[in-house]
N, C-alpha and C positions, 0 to 999 in steps of 0.2 A: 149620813153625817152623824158621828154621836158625838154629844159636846154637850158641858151643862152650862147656863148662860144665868145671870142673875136680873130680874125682872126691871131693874134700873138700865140694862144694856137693852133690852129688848128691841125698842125702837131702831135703835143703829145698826142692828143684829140684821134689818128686813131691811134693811138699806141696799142689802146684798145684791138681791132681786131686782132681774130688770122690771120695769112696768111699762103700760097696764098687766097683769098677770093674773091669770084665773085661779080661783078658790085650790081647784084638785093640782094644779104646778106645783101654788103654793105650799099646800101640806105636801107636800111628795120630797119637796126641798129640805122642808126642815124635818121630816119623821128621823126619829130617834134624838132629838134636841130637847134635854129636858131644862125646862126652864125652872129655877129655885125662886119660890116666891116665900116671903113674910111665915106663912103656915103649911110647906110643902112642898109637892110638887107637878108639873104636870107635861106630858109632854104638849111640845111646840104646832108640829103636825096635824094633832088630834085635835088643837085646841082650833087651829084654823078650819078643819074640817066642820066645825059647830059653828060655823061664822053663815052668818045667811046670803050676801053677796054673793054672787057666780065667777063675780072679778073686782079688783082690788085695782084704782086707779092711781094709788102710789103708796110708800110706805107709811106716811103719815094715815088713810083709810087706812088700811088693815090692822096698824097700830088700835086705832081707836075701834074699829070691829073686834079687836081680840078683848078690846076692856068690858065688851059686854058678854064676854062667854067664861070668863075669867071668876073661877068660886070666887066668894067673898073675904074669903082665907090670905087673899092671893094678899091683898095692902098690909095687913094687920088683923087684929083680935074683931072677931065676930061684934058687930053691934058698936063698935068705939065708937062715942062722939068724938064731935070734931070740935067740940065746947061749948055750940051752939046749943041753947034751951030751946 
């Protein structure tokens, strides 16, 4: 699959996927999906490969697995608050 998705689609993107689905399906699905984020880019596959789960029990989990492997790049500027002192 190549296709570049943009980081606001993401989640409906994994929707695709039936579940529960394992880690390695999952990257295997989406390699060559580069996801456009705030500061770059990064592929989709690779990114799930970094996920620590073995299996994903629906698209909402893996959604929230990819936000923790996800550079910092990925929302916006390095260090921005969020207004909070």
């Amino acid at each position: 699959m190549q296709e570049e998705i943009k980081l606001s689609r993401l989640e409906s993107v994994l929707d695709s996927l039936s579940y529960p689905v394992a880690r390695r399906d999952a990257a295997a699905a989406f390699d060559g999906v580069t996801v456009l984020m705030a500061d770059g880019n990064a592929d989709l596959g690779e990114m799930i490969r970094q996920c620590l789960p073995d299996e994903f029990a629906s698209a909402t989990d893996l959604y929230y697995e990819l936000n923790n492997v996800m550079p910092i790049e990925a929302v916006g500027e390095p260090g921005q608050s969020d207004g909070d002192a």
